[in-house]
KEKE-3310 file (N, C-alpha, C; in steps of 0.2 Angstrom, whole numbers, plus 5000, padded with zeros to 4 digits):
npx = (5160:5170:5184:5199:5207:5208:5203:5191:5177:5178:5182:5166:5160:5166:5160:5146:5146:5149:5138:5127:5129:5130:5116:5100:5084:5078:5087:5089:5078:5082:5095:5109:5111:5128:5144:5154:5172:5179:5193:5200:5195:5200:5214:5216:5212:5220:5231:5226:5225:5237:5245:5244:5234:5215:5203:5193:5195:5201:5191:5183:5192:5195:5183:5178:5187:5183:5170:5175:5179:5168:5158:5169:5168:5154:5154:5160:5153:5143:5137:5148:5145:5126:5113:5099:5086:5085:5074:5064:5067:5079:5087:5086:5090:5103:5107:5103:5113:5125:5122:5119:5134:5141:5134:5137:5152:5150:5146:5158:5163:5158:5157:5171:5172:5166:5173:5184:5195:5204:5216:5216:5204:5209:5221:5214:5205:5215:5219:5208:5207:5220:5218:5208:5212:5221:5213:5205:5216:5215:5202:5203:5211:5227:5237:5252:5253:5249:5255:5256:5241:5238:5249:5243:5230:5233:5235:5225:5216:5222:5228:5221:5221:5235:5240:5233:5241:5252:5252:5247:5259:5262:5275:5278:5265:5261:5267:5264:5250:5247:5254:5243:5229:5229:5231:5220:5211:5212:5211:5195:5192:5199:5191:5176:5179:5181:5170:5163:5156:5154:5169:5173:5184:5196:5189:5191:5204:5203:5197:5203:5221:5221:5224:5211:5217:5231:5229:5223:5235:5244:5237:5239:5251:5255:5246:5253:5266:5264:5261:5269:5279:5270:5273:5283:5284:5274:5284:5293:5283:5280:5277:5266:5256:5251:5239:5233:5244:5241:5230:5231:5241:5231:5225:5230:5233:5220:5216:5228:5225:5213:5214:5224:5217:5205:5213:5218:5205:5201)
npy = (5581:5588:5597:5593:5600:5602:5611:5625:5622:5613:5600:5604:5598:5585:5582:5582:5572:5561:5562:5559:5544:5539:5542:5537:5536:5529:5523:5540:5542:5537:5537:5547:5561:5554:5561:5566:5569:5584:5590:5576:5573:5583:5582:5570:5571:5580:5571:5559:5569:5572:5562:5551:5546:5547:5557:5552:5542:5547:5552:5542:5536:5545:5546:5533:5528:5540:5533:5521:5528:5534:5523:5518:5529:5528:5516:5519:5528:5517:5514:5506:5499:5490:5496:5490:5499:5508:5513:5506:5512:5516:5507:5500:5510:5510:5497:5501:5509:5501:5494:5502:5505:5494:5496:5507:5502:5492:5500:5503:5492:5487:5501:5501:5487:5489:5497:5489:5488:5480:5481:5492:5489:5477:5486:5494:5487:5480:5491:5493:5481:5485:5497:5492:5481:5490:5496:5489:5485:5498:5494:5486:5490:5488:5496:5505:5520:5535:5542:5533:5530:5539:5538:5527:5529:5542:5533:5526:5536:5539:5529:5525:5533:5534:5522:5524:5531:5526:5515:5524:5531:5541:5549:5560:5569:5559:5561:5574:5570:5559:5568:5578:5575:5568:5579:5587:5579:5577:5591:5592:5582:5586:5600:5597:5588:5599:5606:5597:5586:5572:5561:5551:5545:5547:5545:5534:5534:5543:5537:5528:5529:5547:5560:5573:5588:5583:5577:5586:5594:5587:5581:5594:5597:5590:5592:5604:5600:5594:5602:5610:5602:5600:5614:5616:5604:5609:5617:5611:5604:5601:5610:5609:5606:5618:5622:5615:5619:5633:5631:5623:5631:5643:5637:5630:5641:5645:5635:5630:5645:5642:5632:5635:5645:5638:5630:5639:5643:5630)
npz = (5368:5380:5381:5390:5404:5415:5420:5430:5424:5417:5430:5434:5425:5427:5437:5437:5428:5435:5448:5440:5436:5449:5454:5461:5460:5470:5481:5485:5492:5504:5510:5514:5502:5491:5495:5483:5484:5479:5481:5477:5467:5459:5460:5454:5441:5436:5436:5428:5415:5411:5404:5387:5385:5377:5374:5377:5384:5395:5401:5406:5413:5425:5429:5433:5444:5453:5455:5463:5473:5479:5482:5490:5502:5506:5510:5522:5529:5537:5554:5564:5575:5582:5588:5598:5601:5589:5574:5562:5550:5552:5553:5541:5532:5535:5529:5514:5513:5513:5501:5493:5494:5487:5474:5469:5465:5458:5448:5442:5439:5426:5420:5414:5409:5397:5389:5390:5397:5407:5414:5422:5428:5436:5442:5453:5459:5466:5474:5482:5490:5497:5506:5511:5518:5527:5533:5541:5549:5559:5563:5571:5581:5577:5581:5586:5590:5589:5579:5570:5568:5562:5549:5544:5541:5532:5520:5519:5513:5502:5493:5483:5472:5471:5465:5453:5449:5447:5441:5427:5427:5433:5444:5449:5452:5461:5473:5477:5478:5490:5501:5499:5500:5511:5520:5517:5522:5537:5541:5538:5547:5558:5560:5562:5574:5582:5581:5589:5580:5575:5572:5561:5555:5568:5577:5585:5590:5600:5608:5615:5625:5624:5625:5626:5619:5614:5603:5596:5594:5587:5576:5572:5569:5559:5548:5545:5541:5530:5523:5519:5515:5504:5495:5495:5483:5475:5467:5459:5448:5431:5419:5411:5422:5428:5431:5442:5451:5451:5457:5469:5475:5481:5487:5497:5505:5510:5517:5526:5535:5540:5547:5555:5562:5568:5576:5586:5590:5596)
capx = (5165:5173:5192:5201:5214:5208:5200:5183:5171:5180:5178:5160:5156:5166:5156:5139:5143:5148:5133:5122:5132:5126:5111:5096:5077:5075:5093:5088:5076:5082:5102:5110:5116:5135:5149:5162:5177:5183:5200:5202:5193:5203:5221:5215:5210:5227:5236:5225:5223:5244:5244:5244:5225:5212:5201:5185:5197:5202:5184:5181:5197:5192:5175:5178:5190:5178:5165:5175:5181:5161:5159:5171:5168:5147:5154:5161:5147:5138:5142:5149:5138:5121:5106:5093:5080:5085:5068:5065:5067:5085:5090:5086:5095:5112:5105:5103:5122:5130:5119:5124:5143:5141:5131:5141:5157:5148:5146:5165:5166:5153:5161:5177:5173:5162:5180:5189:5201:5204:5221:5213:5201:5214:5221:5208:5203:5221:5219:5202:5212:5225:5212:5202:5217:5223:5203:5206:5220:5212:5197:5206:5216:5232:5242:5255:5256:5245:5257:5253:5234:5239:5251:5236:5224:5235:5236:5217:5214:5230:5231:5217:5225:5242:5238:5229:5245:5257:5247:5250:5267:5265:5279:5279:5259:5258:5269:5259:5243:5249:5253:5236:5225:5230:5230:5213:5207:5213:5207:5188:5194:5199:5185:5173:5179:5182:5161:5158:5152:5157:5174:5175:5192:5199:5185:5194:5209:5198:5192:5210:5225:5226:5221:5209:5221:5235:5226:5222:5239:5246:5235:5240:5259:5256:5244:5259:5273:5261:5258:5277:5281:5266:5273:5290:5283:5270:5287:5294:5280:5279:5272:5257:5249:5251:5231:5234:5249:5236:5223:5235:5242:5226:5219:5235:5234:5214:5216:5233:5224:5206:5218:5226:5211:5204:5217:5218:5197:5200)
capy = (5580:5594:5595:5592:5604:5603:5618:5622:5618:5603:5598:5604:5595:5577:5579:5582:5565:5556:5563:5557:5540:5538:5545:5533:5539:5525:5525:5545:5543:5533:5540:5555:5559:5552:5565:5566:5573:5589:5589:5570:5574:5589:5580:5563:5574:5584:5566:5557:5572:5573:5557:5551:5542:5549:5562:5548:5537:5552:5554:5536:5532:5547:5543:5527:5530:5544:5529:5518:5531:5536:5517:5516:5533:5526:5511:5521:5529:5515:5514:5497:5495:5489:5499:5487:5500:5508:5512:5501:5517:5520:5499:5501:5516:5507:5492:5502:5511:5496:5490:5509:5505:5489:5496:5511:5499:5488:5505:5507:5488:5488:5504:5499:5483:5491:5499:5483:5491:5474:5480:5497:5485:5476:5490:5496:5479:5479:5496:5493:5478:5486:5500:5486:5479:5496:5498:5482:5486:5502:5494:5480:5493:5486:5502:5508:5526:5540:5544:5527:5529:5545:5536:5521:5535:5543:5526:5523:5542:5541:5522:5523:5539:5531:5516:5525:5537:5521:5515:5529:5533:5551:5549:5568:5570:5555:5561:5578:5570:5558:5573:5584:5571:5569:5585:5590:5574:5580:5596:5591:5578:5591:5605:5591:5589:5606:5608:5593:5585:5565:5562:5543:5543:5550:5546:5526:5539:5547:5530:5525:5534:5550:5566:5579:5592:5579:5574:5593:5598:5580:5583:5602:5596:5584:5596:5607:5598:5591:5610:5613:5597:5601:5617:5612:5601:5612:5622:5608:5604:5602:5618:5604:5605:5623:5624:5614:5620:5638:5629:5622:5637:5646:5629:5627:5647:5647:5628:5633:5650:5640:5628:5640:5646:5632:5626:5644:5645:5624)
capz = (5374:5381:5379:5398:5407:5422:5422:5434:5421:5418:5435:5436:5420:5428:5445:5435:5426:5442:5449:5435:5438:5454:5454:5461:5466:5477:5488:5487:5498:5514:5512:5510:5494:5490:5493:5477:5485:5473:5481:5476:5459:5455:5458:5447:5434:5434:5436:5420:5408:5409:5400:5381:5383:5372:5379:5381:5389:5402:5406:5409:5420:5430:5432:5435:5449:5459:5458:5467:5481:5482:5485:5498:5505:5506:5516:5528:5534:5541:5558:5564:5581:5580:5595:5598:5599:5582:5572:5556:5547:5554:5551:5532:5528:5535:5523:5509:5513:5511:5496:5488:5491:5483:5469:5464:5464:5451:5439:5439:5434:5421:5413:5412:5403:5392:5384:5389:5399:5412:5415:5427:5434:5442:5445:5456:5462:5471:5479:5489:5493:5502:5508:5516:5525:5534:5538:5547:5555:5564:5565:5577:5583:5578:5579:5591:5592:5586:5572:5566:5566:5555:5543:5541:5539:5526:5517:5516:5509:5497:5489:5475:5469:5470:5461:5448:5448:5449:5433:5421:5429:5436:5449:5453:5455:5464:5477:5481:5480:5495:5506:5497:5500:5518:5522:5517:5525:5540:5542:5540:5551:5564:5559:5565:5581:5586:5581:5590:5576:5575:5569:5559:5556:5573:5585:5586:5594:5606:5614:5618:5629:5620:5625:5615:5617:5613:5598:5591:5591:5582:5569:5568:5566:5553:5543:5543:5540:5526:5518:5519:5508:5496:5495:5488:5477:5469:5463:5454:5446:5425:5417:5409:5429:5429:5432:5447:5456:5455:5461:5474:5479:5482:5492:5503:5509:5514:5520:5532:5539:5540:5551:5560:5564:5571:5582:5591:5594:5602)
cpx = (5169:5184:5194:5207:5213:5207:5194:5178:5172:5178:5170:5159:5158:5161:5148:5139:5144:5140:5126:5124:5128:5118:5106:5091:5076:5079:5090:5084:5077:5090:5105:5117:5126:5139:5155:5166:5181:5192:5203:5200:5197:5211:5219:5215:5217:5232:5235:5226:5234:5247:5243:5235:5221:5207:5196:5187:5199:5197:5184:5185:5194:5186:5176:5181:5187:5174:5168:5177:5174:5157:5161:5169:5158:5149:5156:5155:5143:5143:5143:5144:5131:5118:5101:5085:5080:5078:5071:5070:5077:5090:5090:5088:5101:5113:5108:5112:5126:5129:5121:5130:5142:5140:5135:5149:5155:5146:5153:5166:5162:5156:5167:5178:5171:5169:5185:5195:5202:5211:5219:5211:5205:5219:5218:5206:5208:5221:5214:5204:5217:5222:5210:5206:5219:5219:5203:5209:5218:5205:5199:5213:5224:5239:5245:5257:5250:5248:5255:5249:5237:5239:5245:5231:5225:5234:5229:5215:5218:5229:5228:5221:5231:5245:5238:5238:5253:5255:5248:5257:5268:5267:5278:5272:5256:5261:5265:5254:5243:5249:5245:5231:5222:5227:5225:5208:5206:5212:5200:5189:5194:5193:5179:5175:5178:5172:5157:5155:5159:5164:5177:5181:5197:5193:5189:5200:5207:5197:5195:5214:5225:5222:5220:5215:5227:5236:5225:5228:5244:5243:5236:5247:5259:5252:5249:5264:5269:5262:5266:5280:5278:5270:5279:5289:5279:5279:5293:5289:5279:5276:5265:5254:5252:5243:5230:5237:5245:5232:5225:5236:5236:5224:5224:5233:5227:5215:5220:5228:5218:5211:5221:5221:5207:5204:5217:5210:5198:5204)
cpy = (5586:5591:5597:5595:5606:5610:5621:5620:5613:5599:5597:5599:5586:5577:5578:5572:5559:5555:5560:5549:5538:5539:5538:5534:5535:5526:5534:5546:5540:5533:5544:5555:5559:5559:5562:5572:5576:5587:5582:5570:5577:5587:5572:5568:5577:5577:5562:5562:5574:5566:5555:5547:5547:5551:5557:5545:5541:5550:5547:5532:5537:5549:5537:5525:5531:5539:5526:5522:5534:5531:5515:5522:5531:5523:5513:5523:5526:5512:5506:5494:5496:5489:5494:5491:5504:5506:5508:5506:5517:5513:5500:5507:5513:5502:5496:5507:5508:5494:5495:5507:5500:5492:5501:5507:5494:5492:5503:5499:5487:5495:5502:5492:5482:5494:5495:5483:5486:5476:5484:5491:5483:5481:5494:5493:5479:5485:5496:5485:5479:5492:5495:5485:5484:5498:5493:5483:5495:5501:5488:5482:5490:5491:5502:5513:5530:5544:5538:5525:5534:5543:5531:5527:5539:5538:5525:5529:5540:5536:5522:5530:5534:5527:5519:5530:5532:5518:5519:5533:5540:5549:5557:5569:5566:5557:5566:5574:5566:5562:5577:5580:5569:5575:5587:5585:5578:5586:5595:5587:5583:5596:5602:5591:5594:5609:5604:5587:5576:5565:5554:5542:5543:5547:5539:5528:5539:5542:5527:5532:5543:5557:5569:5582:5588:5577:5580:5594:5593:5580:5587:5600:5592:5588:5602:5608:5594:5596:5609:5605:5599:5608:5617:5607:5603:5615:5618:5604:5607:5608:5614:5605:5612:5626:5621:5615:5629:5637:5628:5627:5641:5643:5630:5635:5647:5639:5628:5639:5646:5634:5630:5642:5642:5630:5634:5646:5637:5627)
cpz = (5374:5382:5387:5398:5412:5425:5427:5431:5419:5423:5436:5430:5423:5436:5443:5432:5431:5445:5446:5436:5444:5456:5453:5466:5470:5483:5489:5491:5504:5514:5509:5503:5496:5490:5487:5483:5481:5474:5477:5467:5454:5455:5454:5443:5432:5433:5427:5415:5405:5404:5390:5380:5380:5377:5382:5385:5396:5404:5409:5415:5425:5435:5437:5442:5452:5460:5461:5474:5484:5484:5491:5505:5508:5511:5522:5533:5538:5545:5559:5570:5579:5588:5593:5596:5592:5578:5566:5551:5547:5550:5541:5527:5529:5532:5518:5509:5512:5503:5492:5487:5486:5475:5465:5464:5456:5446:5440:5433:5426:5415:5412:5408:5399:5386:5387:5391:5407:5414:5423:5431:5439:5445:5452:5462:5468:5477:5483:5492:5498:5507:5513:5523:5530:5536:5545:5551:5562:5567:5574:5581:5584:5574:5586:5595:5589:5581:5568:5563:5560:5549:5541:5538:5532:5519:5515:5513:5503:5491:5484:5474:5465:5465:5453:5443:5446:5440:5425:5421:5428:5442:5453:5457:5459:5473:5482:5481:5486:5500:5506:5500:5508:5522:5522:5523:5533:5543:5541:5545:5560:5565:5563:5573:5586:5586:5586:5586:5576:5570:5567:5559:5562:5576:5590:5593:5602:5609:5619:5622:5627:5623:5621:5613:5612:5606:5593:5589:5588:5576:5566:5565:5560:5548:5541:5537:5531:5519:5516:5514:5502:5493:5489:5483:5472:5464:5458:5450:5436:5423:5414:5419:5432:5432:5440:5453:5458:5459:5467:5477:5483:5488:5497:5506:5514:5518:5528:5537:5542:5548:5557:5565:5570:5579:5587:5595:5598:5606)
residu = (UNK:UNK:UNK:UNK:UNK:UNK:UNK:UNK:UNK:UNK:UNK:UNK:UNK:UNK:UNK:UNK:UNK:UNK:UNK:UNK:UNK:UNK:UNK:UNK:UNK:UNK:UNK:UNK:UNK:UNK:UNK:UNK:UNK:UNK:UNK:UNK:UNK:UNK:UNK:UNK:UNK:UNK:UNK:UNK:UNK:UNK:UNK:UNK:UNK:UNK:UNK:UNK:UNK:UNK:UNK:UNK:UNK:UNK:UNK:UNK:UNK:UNK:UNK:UNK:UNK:UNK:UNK:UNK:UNK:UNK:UNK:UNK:UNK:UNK:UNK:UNK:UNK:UNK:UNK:UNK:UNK:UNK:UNK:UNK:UNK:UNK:UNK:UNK:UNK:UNK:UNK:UNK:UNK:UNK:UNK:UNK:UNK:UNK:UNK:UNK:UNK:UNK:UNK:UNK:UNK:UNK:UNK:UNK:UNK:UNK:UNK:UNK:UNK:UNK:UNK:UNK:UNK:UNK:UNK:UNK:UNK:UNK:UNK:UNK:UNK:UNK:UNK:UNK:UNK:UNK:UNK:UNK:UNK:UNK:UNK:UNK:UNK:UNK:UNK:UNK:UNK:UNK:UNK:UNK:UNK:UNK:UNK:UNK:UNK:UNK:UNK:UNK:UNK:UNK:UNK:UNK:UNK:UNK:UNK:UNK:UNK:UNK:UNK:UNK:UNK:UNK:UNK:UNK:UNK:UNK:UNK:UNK:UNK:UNK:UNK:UNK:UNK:UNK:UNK:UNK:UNK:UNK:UNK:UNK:UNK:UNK:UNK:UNK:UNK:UNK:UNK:UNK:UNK:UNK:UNK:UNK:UNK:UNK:UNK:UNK:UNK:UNK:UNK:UNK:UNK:UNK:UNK:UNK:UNK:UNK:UNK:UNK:UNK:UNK:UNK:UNK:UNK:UNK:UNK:UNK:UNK:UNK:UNK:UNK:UNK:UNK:UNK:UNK:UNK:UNK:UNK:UNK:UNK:UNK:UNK:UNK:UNK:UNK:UNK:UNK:UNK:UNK:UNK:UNK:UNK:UNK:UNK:UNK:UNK:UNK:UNK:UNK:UNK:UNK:UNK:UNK:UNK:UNK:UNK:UNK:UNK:UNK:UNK:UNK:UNK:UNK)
# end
């Protein structure tokens, strides 16, 4: 067992065992393999390993965690309308999409009460909970504004972190990762758009009153004002998550310019 400081081979070594987790030759051949979200890995890791748990126990909560957001980030992907002429071929990958989320949701529980740790669970349990419900509430569009979609948006990227961070009572890292978590979402969210390329989280926007341009530069203000709080927060920040206020910093500079960027070629 490697000793944890949330360093990048850290990282690589928890995304190898997620990966390994996951990993199933049937589902691999009829959907594409499960993204792990690094940014979301790499502030878990920085929030449990600041902790008094035992190093096995770190690995296990932060595993266990990534499996449920590679769970719910799996259910996403299958779309909600159903084409009549859709090949068999194309119906059975949206099957087995849902049947993957299902199934990597039942590793988390399985390890977790393999070290009897029933407390997490619920934990957990209560966050795709509250997740589900502000799915619902964008799926039945029952928002009022396009800052509204946002804050729900932030709320369904944020909340298992939160939980996890509400749990072992990191108040400081919980708050960046609210904004971080956001943030990043948000930029692939937009990167997307500007390529053309389908945009799940935002497309629901797009359908309603909102103009594109309308909707680039709403998302640019909020990725902003997002960087400019993480910003002040990285610099209070414990000298123990020193590895990630680096990381941080580095992320937030190419992330901002990459952003900038962006919005000046739409």
């Amino acid at each position: 067992m490697i000793s944890l400081n949330t360093s990048t081979m850290e990282i690589r070594h928890l995304k190898a065992r997620i990966e390994d987790k996951i990993y199933h030759s049937y589902l691999k051949k009829y959907i594409p393999k499960p993204v792990i979200d690094e940014e979301k890995l790499i502030i878990l890791a920085a929030i449990i390993n600041n902790t008094h748990l035992s190093t096995i126990q770190k690995e296990q909560y932060i595993i266990t965690t990534m499996l449920v957001q590679v769970a719910l980030d799996t259910h996403e992907l299958v779309p909600v309308s159903n084409d009549p002429n859709e090949s068999n071929e194309l119906i059975l990958s949206k099957q087995l999409s849902v049947l993957a989320g299902d199934y990597f949701s039942g590793l988390y529980y399985l390890l977790l009460a393999e070290i009897e740790d029933f407390d997490l669970i619920h934990i957990l349990a209560s966050a795709i909970k509250e997740i589900n419900e502000n799915k619902m509430k964008l799926y039945y569009n029952e928002i009022n504004s396009l800052r509204d979609h946002i804050q729900i948006l932030g709320k369904i990227e944020s909340l298992l972190i939160l939980h996890v961070a509400d749990y072992v009572k990191d108040v400081t890292m919980a708050r960046i990762a609210e904004e971080w978590v956001m943030m990043n979402r948000l930029c692939q969210e937009k990167s997307k758009m500007n390529n053309n390329d389908f945009s799940s989280l935002l497309s629901k926007e797009l359908n309603v009153d909102t103009m594109y341009e309308t909707l680039l530069h709403t998302v640019d203000d909020v990725i902003k004002l997002n960087a400019i709080h993480v910003d002040k927060m990285l610099v209070k920040l414990p000298a123990s998550q020193v590895a990630f206020k680096v990381h941080a910093n580095v992320k937030l500079k190419a992330l901002l310019y990459n952003c900038t960027t962006i919005a000046e070629e739409g």
